[in-house]
N, C-alpha and C positions, 0 to 999 in steps of 0.2 A: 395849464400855464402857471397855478400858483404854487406847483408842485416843482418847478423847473426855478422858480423864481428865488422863493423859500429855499432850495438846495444850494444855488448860488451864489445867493446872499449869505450865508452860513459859510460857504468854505471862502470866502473872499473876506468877511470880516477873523475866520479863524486863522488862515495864511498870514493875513496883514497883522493882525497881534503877535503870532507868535514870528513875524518874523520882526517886530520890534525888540522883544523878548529874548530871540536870540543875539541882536545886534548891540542893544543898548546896555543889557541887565546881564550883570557877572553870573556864572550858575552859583546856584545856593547864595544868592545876593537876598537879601528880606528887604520889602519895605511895606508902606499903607496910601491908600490914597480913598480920599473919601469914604476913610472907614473898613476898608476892605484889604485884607491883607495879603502882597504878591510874594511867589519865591520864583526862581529860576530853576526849575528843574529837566532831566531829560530822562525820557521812561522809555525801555527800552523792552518791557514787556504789555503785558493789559491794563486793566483796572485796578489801581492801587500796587502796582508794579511787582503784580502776579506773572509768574512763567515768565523771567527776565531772559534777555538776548533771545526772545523769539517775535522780536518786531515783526521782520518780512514775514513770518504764516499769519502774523495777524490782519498785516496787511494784503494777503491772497484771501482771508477770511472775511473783508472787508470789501472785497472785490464781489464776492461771492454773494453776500447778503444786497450789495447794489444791484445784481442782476435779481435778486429774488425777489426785491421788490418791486422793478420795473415790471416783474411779470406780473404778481400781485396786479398790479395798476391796472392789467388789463381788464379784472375779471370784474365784474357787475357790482358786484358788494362791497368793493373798493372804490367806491365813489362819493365826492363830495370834496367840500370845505375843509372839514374837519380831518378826513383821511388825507387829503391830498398832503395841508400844512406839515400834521403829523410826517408822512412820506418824507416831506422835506427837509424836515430836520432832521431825522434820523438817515436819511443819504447823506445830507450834506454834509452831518457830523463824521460819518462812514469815511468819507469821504477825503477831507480834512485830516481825518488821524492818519490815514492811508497815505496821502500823499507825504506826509513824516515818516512813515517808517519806511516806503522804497524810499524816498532820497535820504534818506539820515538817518537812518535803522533806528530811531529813536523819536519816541514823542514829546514835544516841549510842551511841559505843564508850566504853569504860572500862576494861578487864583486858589488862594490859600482857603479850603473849607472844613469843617468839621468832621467831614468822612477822606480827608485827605486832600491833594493838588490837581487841580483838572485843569481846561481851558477853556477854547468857546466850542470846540466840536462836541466836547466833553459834556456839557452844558446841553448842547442844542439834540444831543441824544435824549438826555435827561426829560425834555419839554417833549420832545417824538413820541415817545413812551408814554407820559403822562396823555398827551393826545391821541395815543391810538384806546390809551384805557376805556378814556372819556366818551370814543367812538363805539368801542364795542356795546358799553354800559347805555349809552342812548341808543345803539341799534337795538340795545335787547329789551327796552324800554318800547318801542315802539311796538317791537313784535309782538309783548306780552299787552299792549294796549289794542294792538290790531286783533289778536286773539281772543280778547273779552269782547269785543264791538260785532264779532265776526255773526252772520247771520245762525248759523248752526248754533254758536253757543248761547244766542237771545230764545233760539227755541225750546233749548235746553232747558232755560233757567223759567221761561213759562209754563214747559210741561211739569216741572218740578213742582 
């Protein structure tokens, strides 16, 4: 459920920004607000508006990866808090930039960063990824903890 929840939340808050974004804010319009600084842009390619005018493959590419994660979801080692979240963002962000590039062949960035323009899907990938790191790094953590604990290797270390 907080995989469903987290994904919806994500493309509902990135929808409703950038469709401010698109309404209110001229393109290439700059401004700041508490600190942070907006532009109006529309990307019509990937990240940092690589492979220009190939919006819609990015957006079947984005289709693609939502199914691979639903199935992901299925399997055993995909479970929990921590994958689910992750899951969530990274759909939803999927998701999100997807639905820009079939209806608008272009993605509207707006939050001005240091590695360039992004937005919220942009972002909520960003957090997906930092979360699934997090996930593997604690599951490998456990594993190497279960593997010193494990009875074979306590006999090991007494017949040593």
């Amino acid at each position: 459920m907080l995989f469903y929840i987290t994904a919806i939340l994500v493309i509902l808050l990135d929808q409703l920004s950038k469709y401010f974004v698109r309404a209110y804010v001229e393109l290439h319009e700059r401004f700041t607000i508490w600190g942070i600084q907006f532009t109006h842009i529309e990307n019509s390619g990937m990240a940092g508006g690589l492979f220009p005018g190939n919006a819609r493959l990015f957006g079947v590419v984005a289709v693609l990866f939502v199914i691979f994660v639903l199935y992901l979801r299925r399997t055993e080692d995909m479970k929990g808090i921590l994958i689910d979240l992750s899951f969530g963002f990274l759909v939803g962000g999927a998701i999100g930039n997807a639905i820009d590039r079939f209806l608008f062949g272009t993605v509207t960035d707006f939050i001005v960063r240091s590695g360039g323009v992004l937005n919220i899907a942009d972002h909520a990938i960003e957090l997906g990824v930092i979360l699934l790191i997090i996930h593997f790094v604690v599951s490998w953590l456990r594993q190497k903890g279960k593997a010193s604990s494990s009875p074979s290797t306590q006999k090991e270390s007494v017949d040593k």
